[in-house]
C-alpha positions in Angstrom: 5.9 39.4 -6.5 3.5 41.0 -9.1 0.3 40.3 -10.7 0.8 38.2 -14.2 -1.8 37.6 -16.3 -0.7 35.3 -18.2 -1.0 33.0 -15.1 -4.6 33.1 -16.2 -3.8 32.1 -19.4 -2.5 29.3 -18.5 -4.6 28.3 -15.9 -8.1 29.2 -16.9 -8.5 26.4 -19.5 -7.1 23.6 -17.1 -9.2 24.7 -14.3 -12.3 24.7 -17.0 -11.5 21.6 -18.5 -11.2 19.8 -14.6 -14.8 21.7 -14.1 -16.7 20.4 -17.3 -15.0 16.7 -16.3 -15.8 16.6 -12.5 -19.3 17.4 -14.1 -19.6 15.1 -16.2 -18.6 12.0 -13.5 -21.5 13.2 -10.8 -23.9 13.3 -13.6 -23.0 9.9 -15.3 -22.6 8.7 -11.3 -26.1 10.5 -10.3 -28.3 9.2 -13.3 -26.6 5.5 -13.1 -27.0 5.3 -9.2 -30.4 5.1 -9.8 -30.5 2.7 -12.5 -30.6 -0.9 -10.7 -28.1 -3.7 -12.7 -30.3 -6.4 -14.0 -28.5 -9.3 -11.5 -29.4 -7.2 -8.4 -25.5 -7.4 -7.3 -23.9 -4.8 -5.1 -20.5 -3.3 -5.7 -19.3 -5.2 -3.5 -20.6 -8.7 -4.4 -19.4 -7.4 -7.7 -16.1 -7.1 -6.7 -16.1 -10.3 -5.0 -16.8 -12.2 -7.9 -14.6 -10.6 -10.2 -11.6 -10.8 -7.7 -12.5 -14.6 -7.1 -12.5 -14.9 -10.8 -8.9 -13.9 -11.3 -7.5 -15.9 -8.6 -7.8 -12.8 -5.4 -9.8 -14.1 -3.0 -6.7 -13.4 -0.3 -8.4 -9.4 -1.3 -10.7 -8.0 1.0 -13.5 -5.6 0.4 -14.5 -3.1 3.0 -16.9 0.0 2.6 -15.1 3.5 3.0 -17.0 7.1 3.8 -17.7 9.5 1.0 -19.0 9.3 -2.1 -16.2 8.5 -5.2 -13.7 7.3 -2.7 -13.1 3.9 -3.8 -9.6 2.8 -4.3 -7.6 0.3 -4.1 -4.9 0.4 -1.5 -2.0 -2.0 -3.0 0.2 -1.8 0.2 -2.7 -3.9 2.5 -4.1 -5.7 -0.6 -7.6 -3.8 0.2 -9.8 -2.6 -2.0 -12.4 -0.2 -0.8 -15.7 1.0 -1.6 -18.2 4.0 -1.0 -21.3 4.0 0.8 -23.1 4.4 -2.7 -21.1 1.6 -4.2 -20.3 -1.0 -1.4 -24.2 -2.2 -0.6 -25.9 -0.7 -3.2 -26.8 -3.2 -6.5 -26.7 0.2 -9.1 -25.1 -0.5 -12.9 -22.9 2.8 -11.7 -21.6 1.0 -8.4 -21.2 -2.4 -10.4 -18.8 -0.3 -13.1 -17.1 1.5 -10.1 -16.2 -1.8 -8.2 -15.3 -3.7 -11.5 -12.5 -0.6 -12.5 -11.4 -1.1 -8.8 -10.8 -4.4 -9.1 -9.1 -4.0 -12.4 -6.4 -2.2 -10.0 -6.1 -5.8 -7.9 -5.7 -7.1 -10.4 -3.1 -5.0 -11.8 -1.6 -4.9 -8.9 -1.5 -9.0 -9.1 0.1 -8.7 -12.7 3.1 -6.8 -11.7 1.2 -4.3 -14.0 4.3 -1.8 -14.9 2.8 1.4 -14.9 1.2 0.6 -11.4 4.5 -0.3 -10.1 6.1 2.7 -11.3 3.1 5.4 -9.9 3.5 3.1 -6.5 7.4 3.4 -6.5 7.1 7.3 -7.3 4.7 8.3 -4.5 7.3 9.2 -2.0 9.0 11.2 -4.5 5.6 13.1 -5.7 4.5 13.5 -2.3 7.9 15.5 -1.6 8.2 17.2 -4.4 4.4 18.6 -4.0 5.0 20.0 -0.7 8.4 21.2 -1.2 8.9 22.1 -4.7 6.6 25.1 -4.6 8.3 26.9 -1.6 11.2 26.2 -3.2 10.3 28.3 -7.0 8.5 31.2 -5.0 11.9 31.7 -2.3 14.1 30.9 -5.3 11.8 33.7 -6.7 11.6 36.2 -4.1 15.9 36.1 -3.4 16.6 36.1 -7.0 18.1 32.4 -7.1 16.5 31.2 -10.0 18.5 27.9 -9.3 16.3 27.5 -6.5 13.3 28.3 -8.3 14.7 25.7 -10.8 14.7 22.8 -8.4 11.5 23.6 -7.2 10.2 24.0 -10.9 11.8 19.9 -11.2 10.3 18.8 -7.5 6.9 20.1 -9.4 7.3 18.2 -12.6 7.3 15.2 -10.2 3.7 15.7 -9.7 2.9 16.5 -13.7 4.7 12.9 -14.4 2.5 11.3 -11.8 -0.6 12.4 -13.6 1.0 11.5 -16.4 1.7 7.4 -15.5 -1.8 8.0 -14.0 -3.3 8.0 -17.8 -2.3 4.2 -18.8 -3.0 2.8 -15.1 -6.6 4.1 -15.2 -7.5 3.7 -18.4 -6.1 0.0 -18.0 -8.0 -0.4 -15.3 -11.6 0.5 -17.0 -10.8 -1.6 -19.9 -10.1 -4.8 -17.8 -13.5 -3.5 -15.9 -15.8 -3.7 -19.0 -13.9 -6.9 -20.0 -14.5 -9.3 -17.3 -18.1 -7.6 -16.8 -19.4 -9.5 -19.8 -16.6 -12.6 -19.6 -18.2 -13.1 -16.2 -21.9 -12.5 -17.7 -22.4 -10.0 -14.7 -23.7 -7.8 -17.8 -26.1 -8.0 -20.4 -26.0 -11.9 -19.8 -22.8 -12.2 -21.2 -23.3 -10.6 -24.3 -21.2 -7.8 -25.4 -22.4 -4.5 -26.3 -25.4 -4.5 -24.6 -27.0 -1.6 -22.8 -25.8 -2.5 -19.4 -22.3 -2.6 -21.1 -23.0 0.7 -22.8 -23.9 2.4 -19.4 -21.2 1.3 -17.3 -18.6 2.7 -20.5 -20.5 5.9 -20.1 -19.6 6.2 -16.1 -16.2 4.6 -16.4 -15.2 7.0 -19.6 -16.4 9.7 -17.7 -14.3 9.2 -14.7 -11.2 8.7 -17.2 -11.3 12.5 -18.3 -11.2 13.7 -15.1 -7.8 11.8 -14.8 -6.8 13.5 -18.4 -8.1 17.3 -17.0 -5.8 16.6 -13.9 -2.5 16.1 -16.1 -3.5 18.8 -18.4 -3.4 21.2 -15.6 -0.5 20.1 -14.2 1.1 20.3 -17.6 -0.2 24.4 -18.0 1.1 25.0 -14.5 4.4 23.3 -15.0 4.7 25.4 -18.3 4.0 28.5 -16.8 6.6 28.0 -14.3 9.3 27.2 -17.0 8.0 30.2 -19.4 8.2 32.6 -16.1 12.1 31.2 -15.2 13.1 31.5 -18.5 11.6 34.8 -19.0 13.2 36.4 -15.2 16.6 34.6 -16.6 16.2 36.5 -20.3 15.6 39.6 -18.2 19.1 39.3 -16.0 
């Protein structure tokens, strides 16, 4: 193995661009923690209602450690919230629960690109442990069809960011939706400032879900440019 700088390249502007995002969701998170929603609801009274609304009451709703770990968990119909989002009546926890909700309700829909990021997990999960030991043996014995395979175990992993993109977004549009159809925001009416600051903390979490596929995407074409290089050289 050698040093290649053009691994840098590749991976300095992904690894900025995931930087300037992650930065970007604390301080839209950190400023709107503090701001309290004008109903005095929690995230997870939030969520409540807007399950309730679209016909989920069979969800449940229970708080989770950590800060930005809410998710929902399709496989036990659970949908889970951090300590600053679960009991805490903030317009950033009321955005949070809403966008997690939109993934129940997804979920509920038969929402295709959720159904195919669920189905692929398995797959991903392989290929993201295996496919890298595969390219740098492949690599280090000269098989460079090896290194191939693990190359395509590793573009697993770029496609799951990929499907990622729709599912998210999706899910933040069906937030800021039923926000205002519900009159949880702004009374109702949309465009308000309530509505405006949970865009700004749900928009922000969204790039950090475009910075992950675009360094997945570098890394994936690095590995193709180096195979294709090593197999121009022999």
């Amino acid at each position: 193995m050698y040093f290649d700088p053009l691994y840098f390249v590749f991976m300095i502007p992904g690894v900025v661009f995931m930087l300037w995002a992650q930065s970007r969701v604390r301080g839209n998170y950190a400023k709107y923690s503090q701001v309290r929603n004008d109903l005095g609801l929690t995230g997870a009274q939030t969520a409540r209602r807007v399950l309730d609304s679209q016909g989920l009451s069979n969800v449940a709703i229970e708080p989770i450690a950590g800060e930005l770990t809410d998710h929902y968990d399709p496989r036990t119909r659970v949908l889970r919230l951090s300590q600053g989002v679960y009991g805490v009546p903030s317009i950033a926890a009321m955005g949070i629960a809403a966008h997690e909700s939109g993934h129940a309700i997804q979920h509920a829909k038969a929402y295709a690109p959720l159904t195919l990021r669920t189905a692929i997990v398995p797959a991903v999960s392989i290929g993201s442990n295996i496919g890298y030991i595969l390219l740098i043996l492949g690599i280090i014995i000269g098989m460079t069809g090896m290194a191939w395979i693990g190359v395509a175990l590793f573009a697993l992993s770029t496609f799951f960011a990929l499907v990622t993109l729709p599912v998210e977004f999706d899910a933040s549009h069906r937030a800021k939706q039923v926000l205002v159809q519900l009159g949880l925001v702004d009374s109702g009416v949309a465009g308000g400032q309530e509505s405006k600051a949970v865009a700004k903390v749900l928009d922000a979490a969204a790039w950090t879900y475009i910075a992950s596929f675009a360094a997945s995407l570098l890394t994936l074409l690095y590995y193709v440019m180096m195979l294709t290089g090593m197999q121009r050289r022999d």
